[in-house]
N, C-alpha and C positions, 0 to 999 in steps of 0.2 A: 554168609559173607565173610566168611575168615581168609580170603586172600586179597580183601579190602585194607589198601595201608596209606593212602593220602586219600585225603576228604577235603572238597572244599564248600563253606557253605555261607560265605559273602554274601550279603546282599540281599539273604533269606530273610522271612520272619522266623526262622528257626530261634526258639528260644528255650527249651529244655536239650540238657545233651545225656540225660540219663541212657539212650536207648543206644549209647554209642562205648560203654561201660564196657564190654564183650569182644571188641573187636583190638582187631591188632594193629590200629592203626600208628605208623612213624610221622605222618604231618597231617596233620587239621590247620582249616583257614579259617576265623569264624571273624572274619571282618567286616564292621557293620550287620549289626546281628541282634536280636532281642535278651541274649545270654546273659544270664546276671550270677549265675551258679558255675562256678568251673569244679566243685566238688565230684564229678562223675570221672573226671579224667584222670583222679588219684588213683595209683597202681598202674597207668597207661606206658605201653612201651615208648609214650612220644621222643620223637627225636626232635621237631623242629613246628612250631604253632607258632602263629599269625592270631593277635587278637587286639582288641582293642580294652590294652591295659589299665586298669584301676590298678593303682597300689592295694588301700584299705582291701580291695575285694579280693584280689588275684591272686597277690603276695604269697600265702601262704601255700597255696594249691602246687604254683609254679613252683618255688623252693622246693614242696614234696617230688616233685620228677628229676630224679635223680640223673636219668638218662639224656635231658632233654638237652640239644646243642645249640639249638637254633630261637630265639626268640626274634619275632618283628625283626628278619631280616641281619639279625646282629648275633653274633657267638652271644651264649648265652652267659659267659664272662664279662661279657664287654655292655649287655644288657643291664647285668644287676650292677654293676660300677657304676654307668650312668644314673641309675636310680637314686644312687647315694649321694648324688650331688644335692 
């Protein structure tokens, strides 16, 4: 599956994302989802993920993607701004 590059998995019991580790994906949607680890996604080329945010949890994984532009729908600027309030 390497010319798999948006993934949506909404509304799954999906709850490990280790097996997604490999792939070249630019947007994942994991909204409403059993995922409590987003540690699989570090090194991912994302550009734009849909999740349902924990600060404590997320925080630091997201920071790591360097590339990412897109958070829930918001530049990913304008995402971690709002956070800080």
């Amino acid at each position: 599956m390497t010319a798999l590059h948006t993934l949506i998995l909404d509304s799954t019991p999906v709850a490990d994302l280790s097996r997604l580790k490999s792939l070249p994906l630019k947007s994942l949607r994991i909204l409403n989802t059993k995922v409590s680890d987003l540690a699989p996604l570090k090194g991912m080329p994302l550009k734009q993920l849909w999740l349902d945010y924990q600060p404590e949890r997320d925080a630091e994984v997201l920071r790591s993607l360097k590339g990412l532009e897109q958070i829930n729908d918001l530049p990913a600027r304008e995402f971690w701004k709002a956070q800080e309030k």
